[in-house]
C-alpha positions as CSV (number, residue, x, y, z in Angstrom):
1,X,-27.7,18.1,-21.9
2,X,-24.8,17.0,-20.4
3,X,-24.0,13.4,-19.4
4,X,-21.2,11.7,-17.4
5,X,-19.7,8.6,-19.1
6,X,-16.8,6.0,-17.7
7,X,-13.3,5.9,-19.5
8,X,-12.3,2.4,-20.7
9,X,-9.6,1.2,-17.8
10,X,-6.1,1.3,-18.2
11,X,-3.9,-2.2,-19.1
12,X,-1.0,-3.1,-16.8
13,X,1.5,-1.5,-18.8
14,X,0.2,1.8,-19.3
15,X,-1.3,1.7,-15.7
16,X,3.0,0.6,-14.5
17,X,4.1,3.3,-16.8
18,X,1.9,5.9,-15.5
19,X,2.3,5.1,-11.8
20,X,6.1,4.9,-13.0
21,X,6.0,8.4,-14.1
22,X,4.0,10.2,-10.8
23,X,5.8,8.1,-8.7
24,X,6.5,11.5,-6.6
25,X,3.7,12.7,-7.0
26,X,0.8,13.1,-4.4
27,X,-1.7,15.0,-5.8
28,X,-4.6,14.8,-7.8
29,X,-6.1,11.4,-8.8
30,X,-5.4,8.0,-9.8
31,X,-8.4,5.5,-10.8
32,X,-8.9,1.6,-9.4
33,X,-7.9,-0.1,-12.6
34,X,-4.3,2.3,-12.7
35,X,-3.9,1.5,-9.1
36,X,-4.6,-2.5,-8.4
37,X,-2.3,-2.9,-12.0
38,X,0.4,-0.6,-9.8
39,X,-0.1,-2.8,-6.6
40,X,0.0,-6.1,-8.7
41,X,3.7,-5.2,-10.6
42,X,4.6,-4.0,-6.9
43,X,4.0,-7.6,-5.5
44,X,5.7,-9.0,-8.3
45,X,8.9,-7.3,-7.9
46,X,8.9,-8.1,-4.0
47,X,8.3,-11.7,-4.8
48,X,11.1,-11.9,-7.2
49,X,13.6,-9.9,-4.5
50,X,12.7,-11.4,-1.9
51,X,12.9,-14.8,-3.6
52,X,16.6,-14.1,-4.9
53,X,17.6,-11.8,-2.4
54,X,16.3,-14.0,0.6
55,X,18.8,-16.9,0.3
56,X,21.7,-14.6,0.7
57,X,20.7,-11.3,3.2
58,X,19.4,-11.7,6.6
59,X,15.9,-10.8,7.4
60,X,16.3,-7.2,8.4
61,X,17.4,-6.3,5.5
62,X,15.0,-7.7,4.2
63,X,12.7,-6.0,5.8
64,X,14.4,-2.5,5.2
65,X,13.9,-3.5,1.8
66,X,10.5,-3.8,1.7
67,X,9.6,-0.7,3.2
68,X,11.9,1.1,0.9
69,X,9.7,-0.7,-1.6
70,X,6.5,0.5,-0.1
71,X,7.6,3.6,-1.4
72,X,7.4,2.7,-4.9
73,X,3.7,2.8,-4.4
74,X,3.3,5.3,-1.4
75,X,2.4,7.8,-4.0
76,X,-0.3,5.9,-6.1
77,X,-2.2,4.9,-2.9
78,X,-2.6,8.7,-1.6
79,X,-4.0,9.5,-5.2
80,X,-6.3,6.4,-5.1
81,X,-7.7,7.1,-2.0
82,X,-8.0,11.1,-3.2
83,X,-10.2,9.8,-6.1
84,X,-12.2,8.3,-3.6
85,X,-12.6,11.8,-1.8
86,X,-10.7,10.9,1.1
87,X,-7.5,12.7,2.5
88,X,-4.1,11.0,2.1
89,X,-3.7,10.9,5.7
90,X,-4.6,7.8,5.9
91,X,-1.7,6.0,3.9
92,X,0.5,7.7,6.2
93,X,-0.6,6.9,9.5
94,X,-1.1,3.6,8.0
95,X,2.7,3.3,6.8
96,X,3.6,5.0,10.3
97,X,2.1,2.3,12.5
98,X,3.0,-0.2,9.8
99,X,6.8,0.5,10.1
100,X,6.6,1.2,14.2
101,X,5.7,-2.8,13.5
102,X,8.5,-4.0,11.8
103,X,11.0,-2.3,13.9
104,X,9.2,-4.0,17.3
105,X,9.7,-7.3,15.1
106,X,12.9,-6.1,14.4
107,X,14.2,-5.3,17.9
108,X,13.1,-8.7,19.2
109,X,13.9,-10.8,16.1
110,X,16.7,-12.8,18.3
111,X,13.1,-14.3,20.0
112,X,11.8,-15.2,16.0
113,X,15.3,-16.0,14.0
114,X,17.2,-18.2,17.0
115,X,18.7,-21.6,16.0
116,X,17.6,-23.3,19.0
117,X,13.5,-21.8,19.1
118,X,12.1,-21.3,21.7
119,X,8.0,-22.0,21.5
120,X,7.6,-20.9,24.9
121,X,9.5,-17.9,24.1
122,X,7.5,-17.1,20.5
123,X,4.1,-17.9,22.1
124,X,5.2,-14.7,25.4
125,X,6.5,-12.3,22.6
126,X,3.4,-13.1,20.0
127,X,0.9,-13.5,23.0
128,X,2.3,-9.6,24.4
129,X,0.2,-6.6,25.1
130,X,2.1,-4.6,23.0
131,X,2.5,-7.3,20.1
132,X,-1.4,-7.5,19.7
133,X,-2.0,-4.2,20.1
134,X,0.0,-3.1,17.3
135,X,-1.1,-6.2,15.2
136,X,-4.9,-5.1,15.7
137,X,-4.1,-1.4,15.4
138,X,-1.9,-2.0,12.1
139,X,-4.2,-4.4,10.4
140,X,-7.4,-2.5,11.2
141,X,-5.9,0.5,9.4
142,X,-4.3,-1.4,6.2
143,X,-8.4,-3.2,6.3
144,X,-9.5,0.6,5.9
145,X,-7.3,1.2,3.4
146,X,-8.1,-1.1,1.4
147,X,-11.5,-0.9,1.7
148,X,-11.6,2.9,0.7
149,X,-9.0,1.5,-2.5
150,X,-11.8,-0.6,-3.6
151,X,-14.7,2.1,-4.1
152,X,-15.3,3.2,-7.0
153,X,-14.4,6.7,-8.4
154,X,-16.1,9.9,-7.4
155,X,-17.6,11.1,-10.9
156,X,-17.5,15.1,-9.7
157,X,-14.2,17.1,-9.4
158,X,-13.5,17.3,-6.0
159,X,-10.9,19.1,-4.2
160,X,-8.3,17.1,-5.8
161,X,-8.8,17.1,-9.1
162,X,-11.2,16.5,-12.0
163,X,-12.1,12.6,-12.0
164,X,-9.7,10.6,-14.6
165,X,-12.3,7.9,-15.2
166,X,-15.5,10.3,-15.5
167,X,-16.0,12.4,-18.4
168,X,-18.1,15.0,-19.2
169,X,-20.1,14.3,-22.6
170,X,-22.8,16.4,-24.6
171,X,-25.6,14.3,-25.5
């Protein structure tokens, strides 16, 4: 008889290494412990960048930097979210509204980044249709996504691989 047993989780430097190596890659499956390790080392290196590199370049680059960054784990996130059973799709649209965000921040960051601020000013722009519109939309969608990055593992094969924590085993 046949019985389906977990895989010990990966450590942070094999789960890095790993992510490292399928960093293009946007198929198959990656499991939780391989993916929060990936998200944690991602973190890290924007808090050390921004920490350094944020006393010399202005915000937007900043900002172009981090969603240059983003990509580092773009790739890890579809997989997570296929060993969940769930399409990719959702990372994307996610990223897409995400960086439709930081270029409306972007395009009115003379409001934000003044030397004389304005509250009046930030209050009309943060207070805007448009602003909390894309606020709602663009966390509601990062909320899913992390929801669905939290579930556990699918144990079956599905249509995007065979399940990297769940094994097979005869009894």
């Amino acid at each position: 008889m046949k019985q389906i047993e977990a895989t010990p989780s990966v450590g942070f430097g094999d789960a890095v290494k790993s992510s490292l190596n399928r960093l293009t890659d946007f198929k198959g499956r990656t499991r939780r412990s391989e993916f929060w390790w990936t998200i944690l080392a991602y973190y890290i290196c924007v808090l050390i960048i921004n920490l350094i590199l944020g006393m010399i370049l202005p915000q937007t680059a900043l900002t172009i930097i981090g969603i240059i960054l983003q990509f580092l784990i773009f790739g890890a996130t579809v997989r997570r979210l296929h060993d969940t059973g769930r399409s990719g799709w959702w990372v994307g649209v996610s990223w897409i509204v995400s960086i439709i965000s930081s270029i409306y921040v972007m395009a009115n960051s003379d409001i934000l980044m003044s030397v004389n601020i304005n509250p009046e000013e930030i209050m009309e722009f943060a207070s805007a249709p448009a602003t909390i519109g894309i606020t709602a939309i663009n966390t509601i969608l990062n909320i899913i996504v992390i929801i669905f990055c939290l579930l556990d593992s699918k144990a079956e094969t599905n249509k995007y691989g065979e399940s990297p924590k769940y094994k097979e085993t005869e009894e």
